[in-house]
C-alpha positions in Angstrom: -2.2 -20.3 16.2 -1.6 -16.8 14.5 1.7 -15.7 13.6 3.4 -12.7 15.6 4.1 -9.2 13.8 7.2 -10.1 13.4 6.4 -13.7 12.3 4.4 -11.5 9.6 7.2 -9.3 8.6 9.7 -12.3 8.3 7.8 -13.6 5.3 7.9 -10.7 3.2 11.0 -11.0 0.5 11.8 -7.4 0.4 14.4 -6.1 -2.4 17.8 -5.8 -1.8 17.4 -2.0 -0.9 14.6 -3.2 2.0 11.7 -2.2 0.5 8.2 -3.7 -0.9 5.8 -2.5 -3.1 1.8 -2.1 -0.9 -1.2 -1.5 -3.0 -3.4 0.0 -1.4 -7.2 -1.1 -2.5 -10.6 0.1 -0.6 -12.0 -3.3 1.8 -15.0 -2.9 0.3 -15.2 -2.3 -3.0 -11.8 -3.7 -4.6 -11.1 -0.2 -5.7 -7.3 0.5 -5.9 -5.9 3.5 -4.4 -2.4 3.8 -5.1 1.1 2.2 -4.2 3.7 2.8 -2.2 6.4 1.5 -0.3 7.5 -0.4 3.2 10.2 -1.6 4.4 9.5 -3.5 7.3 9.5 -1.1 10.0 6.4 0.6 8.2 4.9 -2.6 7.4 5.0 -3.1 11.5 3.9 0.3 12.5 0.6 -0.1 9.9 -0.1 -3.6 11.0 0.2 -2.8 14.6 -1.4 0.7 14.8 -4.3 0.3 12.3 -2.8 3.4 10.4 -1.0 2.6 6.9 2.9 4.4 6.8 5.0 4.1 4.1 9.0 4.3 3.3 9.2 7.8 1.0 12.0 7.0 -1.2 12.6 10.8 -1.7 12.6 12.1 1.7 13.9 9.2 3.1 11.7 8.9 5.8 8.4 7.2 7.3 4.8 9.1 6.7 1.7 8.1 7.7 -0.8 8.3 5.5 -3.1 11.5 6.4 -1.1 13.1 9.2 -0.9 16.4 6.9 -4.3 15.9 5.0 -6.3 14.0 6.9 -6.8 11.8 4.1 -6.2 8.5 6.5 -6.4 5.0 5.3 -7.2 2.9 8.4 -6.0 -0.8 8.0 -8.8 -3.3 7.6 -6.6 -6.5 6.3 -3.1 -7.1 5.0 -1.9 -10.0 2.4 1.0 -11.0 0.5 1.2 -11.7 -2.9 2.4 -15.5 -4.3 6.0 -14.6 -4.6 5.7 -12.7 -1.2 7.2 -10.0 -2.6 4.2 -7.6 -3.2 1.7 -6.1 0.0 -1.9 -5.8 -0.6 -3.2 -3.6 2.0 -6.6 -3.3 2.3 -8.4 -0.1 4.0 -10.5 2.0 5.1 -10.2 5.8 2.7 -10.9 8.7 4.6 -11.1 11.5 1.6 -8.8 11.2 -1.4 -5.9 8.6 -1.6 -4.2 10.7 -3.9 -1.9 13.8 -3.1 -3.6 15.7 -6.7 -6.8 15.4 -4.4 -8.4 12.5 -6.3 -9.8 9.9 -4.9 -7.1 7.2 -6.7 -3.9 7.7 -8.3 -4.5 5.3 -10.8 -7.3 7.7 -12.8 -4.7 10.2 -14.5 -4.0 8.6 -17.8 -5.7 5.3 -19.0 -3.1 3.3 -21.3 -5.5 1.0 -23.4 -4.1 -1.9 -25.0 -3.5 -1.8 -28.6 -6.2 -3.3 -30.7 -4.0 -5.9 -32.3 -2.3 -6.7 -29.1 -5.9 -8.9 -28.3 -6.7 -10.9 -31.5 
């Protein structure tokens, strides 16, 4: 038997504040797209409407991904990490994830490790 939305949601340990951390990856190719937050109200509306929305901790307020770019990122699975504190949402890209206009967020500034740090 499959667990409601709501049986779904109950899992999830969010913080104190509500909120979890969603990285967002591309179905297909594993790619990672950026992060963001739910708390579980957007974690309902994405699993329920195919549409990823987050919790903007600035605005203090629900987005949907794309609504203003039409950069959408439709849903095509959704797990939780070990601890069930962490959201992997896996999707669909439509144009660039990112809000500079590149396809990930996670291309800006590459933090090698330091040499000695492996041996």
């Amino acid at each position: 038997m499959t667990d409601s939305v709501e049986e779904r949601i109950a899992r999830v340990a969010f913080t104190p504040e509500g909120l979890a951390p969603a990285i967002i990856q591309q179905w297909d190719s594993g790619e990672v797209l950026m992060l963001g937050w739910m708390d579980a109200e957007a974690l309902r509306r994405t699993l329920t409407s195919g549409r990823v929305t987050f919790w903007s901790r600035s605005r203090q307020e629900y987005w949907r991904k794309g609504d203003t770019s039409g950069h959408i990122q439709l849903v095509r699975g959704a797990r939780l990490d070990c601890d069930a504190d962490a959201l992997l949402i896996q999707v669909e890209q439509v144009g660039p994830a990112c809000h500079t206009g590149t396809r990930t967020c996670f291309d800006a500034d590459d933090l090698d490790p330091v040499a000695d740090a492996t041996s």
